[in-house]
C-alpha positions in Angstrom: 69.6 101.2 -118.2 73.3 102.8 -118.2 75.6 101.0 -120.8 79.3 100.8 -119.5 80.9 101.2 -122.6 79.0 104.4 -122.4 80.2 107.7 -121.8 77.3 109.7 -119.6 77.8 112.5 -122.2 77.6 110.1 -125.0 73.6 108.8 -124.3 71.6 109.4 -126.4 69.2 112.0 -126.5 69.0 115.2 -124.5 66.3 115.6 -121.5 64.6 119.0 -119.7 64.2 120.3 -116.1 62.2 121.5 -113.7 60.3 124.0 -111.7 61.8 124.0 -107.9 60.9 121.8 -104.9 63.7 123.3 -103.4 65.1 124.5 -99.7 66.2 127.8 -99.9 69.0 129.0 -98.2 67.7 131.4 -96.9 65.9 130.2 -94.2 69.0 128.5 -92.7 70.4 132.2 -92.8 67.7 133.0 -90.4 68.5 130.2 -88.5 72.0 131.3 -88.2 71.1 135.1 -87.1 71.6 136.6 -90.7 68.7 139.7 -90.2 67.6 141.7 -92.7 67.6 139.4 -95.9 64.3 140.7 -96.6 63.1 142.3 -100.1 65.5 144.1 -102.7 64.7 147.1 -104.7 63.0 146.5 -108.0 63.8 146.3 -111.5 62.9 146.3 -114.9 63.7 143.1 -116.9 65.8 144.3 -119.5 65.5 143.1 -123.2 68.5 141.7 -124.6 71.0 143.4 -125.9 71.7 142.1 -129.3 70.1 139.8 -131.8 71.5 136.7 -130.9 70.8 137.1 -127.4 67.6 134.9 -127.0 64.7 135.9 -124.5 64.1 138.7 -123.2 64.8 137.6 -119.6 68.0 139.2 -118.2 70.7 141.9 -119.8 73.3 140.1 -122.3 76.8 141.6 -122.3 77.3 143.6 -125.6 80.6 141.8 -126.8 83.1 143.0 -129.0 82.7 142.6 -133.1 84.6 140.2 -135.0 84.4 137.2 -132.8 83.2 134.5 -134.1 81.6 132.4 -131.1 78.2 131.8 -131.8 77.1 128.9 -132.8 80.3 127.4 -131.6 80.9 123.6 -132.2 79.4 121.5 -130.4 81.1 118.8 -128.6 79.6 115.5 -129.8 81.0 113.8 -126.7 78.1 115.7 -124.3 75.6 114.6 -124.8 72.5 114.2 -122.0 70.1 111.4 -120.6 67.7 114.3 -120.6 66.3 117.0 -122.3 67.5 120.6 -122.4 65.7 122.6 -120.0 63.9 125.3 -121.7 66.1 128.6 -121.9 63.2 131.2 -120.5 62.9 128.4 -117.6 67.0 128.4 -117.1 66.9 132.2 -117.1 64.5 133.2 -114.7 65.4 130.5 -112.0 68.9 131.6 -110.7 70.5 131.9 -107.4 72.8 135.2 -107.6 72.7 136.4 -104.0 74.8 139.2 -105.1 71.3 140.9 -105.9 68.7 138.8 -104.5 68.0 135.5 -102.4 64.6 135.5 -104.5 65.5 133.0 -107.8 62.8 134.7 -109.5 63.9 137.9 -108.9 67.1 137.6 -110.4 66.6 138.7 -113.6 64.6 141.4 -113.1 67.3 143.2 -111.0 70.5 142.7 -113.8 69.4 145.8 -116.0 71.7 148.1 -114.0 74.9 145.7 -114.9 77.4 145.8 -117.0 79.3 142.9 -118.4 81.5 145.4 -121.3 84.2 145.9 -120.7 85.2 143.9 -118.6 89.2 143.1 -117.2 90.1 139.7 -116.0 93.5 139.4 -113.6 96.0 136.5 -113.8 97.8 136.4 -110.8 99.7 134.6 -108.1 102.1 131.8 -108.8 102.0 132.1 -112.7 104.9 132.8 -115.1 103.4 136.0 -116.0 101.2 138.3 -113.7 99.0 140.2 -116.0 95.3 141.3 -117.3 93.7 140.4 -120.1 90.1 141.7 -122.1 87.6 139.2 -122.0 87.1 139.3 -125.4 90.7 138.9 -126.0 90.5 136.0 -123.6 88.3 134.4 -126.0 90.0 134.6 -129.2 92.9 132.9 -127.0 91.0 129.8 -126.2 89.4 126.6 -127.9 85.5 127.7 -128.0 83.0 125.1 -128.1 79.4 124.3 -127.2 79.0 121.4 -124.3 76.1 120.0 -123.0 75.6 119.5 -119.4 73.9 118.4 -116.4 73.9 121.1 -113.7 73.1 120.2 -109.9 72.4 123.2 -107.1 72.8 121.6 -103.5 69.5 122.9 -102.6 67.7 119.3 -104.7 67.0 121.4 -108.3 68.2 120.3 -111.6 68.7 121.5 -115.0 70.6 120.7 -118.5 72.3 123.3 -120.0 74.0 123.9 -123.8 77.3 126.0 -122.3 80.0 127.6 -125.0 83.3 128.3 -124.0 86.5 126.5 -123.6 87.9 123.4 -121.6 89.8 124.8 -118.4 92.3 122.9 -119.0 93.3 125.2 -122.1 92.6 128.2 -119.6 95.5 126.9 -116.8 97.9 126.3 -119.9 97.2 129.9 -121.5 97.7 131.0 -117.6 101.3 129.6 -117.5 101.1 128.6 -113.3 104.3 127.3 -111.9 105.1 124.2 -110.8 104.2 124.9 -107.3 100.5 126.0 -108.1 98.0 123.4 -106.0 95.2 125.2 -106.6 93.5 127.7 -107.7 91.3 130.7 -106.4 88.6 132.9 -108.4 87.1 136.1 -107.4 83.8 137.4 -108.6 82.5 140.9 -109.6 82.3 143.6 -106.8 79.5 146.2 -107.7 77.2 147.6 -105.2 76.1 150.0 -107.4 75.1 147.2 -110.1 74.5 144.7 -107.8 71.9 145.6 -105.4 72.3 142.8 -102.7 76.1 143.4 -102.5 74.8 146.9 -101.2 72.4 145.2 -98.6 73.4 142.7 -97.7 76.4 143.4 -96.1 76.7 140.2 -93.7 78.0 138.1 -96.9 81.5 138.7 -97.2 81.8 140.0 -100.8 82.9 139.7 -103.2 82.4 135.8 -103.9 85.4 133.3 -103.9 85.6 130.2 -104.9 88.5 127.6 -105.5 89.3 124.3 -107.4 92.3 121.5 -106.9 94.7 122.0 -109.9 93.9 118.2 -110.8 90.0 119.3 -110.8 90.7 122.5 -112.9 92.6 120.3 -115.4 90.1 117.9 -115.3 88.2 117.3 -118.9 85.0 118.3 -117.5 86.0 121.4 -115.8 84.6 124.5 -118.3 84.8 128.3 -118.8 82.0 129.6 -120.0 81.2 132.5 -122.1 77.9 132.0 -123.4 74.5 129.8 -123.3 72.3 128.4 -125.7 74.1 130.0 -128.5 75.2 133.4 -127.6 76.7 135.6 -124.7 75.5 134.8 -121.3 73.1 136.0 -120.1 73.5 138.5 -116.5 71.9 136.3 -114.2 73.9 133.5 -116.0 77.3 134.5 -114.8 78.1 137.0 -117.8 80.8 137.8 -119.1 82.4 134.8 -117.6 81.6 132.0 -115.2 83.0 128.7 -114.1 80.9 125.3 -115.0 82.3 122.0 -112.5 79.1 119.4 -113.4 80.3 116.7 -111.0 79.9 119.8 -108.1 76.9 121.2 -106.8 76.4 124.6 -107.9 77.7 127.5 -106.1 81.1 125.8 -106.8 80.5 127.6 -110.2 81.7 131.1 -109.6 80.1 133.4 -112.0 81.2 136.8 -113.8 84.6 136.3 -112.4 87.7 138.9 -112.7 90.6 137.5 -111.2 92.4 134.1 -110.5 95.2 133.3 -108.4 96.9 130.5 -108.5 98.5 129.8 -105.3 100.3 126.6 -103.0 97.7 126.6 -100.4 94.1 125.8 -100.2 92.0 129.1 -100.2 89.1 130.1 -98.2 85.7 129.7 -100.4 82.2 131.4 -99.5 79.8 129.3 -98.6 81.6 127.3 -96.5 82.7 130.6 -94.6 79.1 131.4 -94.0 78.2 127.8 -92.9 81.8 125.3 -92.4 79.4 122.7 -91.3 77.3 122.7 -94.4 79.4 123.7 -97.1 82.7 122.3 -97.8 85.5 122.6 -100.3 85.0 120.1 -102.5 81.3 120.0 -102.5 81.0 116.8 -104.6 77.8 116.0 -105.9 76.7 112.7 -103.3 73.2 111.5 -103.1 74.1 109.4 -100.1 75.0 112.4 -97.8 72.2 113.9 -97.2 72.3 117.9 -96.4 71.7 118.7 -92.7 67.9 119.8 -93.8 67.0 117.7 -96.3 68.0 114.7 -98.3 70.3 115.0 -101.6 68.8 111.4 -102.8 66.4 113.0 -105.3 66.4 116.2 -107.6 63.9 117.8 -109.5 63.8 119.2 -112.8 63.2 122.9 -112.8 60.1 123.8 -115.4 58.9 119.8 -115.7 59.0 119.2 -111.8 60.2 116.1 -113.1 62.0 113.9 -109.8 65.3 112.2 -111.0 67.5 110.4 -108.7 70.7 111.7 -107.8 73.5 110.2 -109.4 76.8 110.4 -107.6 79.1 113.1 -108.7 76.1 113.9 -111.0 76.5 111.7 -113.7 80.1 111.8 -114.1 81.8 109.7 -111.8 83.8 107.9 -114.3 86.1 110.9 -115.2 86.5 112.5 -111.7 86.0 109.8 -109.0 89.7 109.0 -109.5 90.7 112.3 -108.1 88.8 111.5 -104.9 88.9 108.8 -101.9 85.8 107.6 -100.1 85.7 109.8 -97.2 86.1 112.9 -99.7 82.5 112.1 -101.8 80.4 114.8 -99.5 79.9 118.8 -99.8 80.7 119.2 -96.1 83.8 117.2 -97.4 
């Protein structure tokens, strides 16, 4: 029973996930005419790169010496209803259509990447155009360790430990101007590194995504830089990756190098592949069901544990302010 005087993040207790029941996207890519999604080359899964960089499942970014990250401090505010979900479980169940539509597949196809060095533009209506070093980026900002739910729209689940900084501290470090109402964030383009972004080439690539300037300020809103105590992880979004827990999941643009901040609300991927299915604010809403299956239930990846959905997953009491009635729905 949920406590009022309780902050979601400050239950107590942390809780696990799930192995996928599932609707893959795929399949509604058919539907739409999308030929040739078939299989992607192999690859070898890649051991980590360094020490800290837990299980061998998927290629972690070599990062510059003499940054102190890992562990970074942990945020005693988020904490879960649930338990963690198990780290080899959260790395080897991803969707990353930039180089497979398999989940499984994923990170066995990121050996070929490469997350160092890596260049990240500021740009559009900001004080200061200009590019900065990841690494660099890093020293600039507030790093800390924050536990959160994470919801994809296609009904899995899983908790997460993410480091990295509020994006809050990210928008004031970027210096937009008054008129910024939102801003845009461009992913990675790598055909060469990226073996779907060679293939399939009916996606429009690379992947955009955008946030509200009140949602990007917002206290939940996170960039992350690593995962369960140290660098991500490839197929986790490396070297850095947006984390929006009241959203469902491809709101969270991963290894991202450039964002604009701009007057006007920007195109975003999905909902240029499907407008009907996938809108811009894609708010977690178990009462709107997707047009092929219901959103009322998720399940846990590696438990196949069923949960119900909790509107704006969990954390309606720090972002349902920023939202009417008519706006709580990803075709929204």
């Amino acid at each position: 029973m949920h406590l009022e005087i309780r902050r979601p993040w400050e239950l107590p207790g942390s809780q696990a996930t799930p192995e996928p029941v599932y609707h893959d996207r795929r399949r509604f890519l058919k539907a739409l005419g999308f030929a040739g999604a078939g299989a992607l080359l192999g690859g070898s899964l890649l051991r980590a790169a360094t020490a800290t960089a837990g299980p061998a499942t998927g290629a972690a970014p070599a990062r510059a010496a003499g940054h102190p990250l890992y562990p970074a401090k942990r945020d005693a505010r988020f904490a879960l209803d649930r338990p963690l979900t198990d780290e080899t479980v959260a790395a080897r169940h991803n969707n990353y259509y930039e180089f497979t539509e398999q989940k499984d597949r994923v990170c066995k196809l990121v050996d070929r990447f490469r997350a160092r060095p890596w260049r990240i533009e500021v740009a559009g209506l900001v004080r200061r155009p200009r590019e900065i070093d990841v690494d660099d980026l890093m020293r600039a900002l507030p790093i800390e360790e924050r536990l959160y739910r994470h919801r994809c729209v296609e009904a899995w689940a899983m908790a997460v430990p993410w480091s990295g900084a509020p994006m809050s501290a990210f928008v004031k470090w970027a210096e937009p101007a008054s008129a910024a109402r939102f801003v845009r964030v461009v992913s990675f383009l790598k055909p060469d590194e990226a073996p779907n972004q060679k293939i399939a080439t009916w996606y429009r690539w690379p992947y955009y995504e955008a946030l509200r300037m009140d949602e990007a300020m917002n206290e939940l809103a996170f960039l992350a830089f690593g995962v369960y105590g140290h660098d991500l992880p490839v197929q986790h979004g490396a070297p850095a990756r947006l984390v929006t827990p009241w959203k469902y999941g491809y709101k969270s643009a991963k290894a991202m190098v450039r964002f604009e901040f701009t007057d006007r609300q920007p195109r975003t991927f999905w909902n240029d592949v499907a407008p009907t299915e996938y809108g811009f604010l894609s708010n977690v809403n178990p009462k709107v069901p997707h047009p092929r299956w219901s959103q009322a239930t998720e399940t846990m990846i590696g438990t196949n544990e069923k949960r119900p959905t909790l509107p704006y997953n969990g954390y309606a009491r720090w972002v349902a302010h920023l939202y009417d009635a008519k706006t709580l729905t990803h075709r929204s």
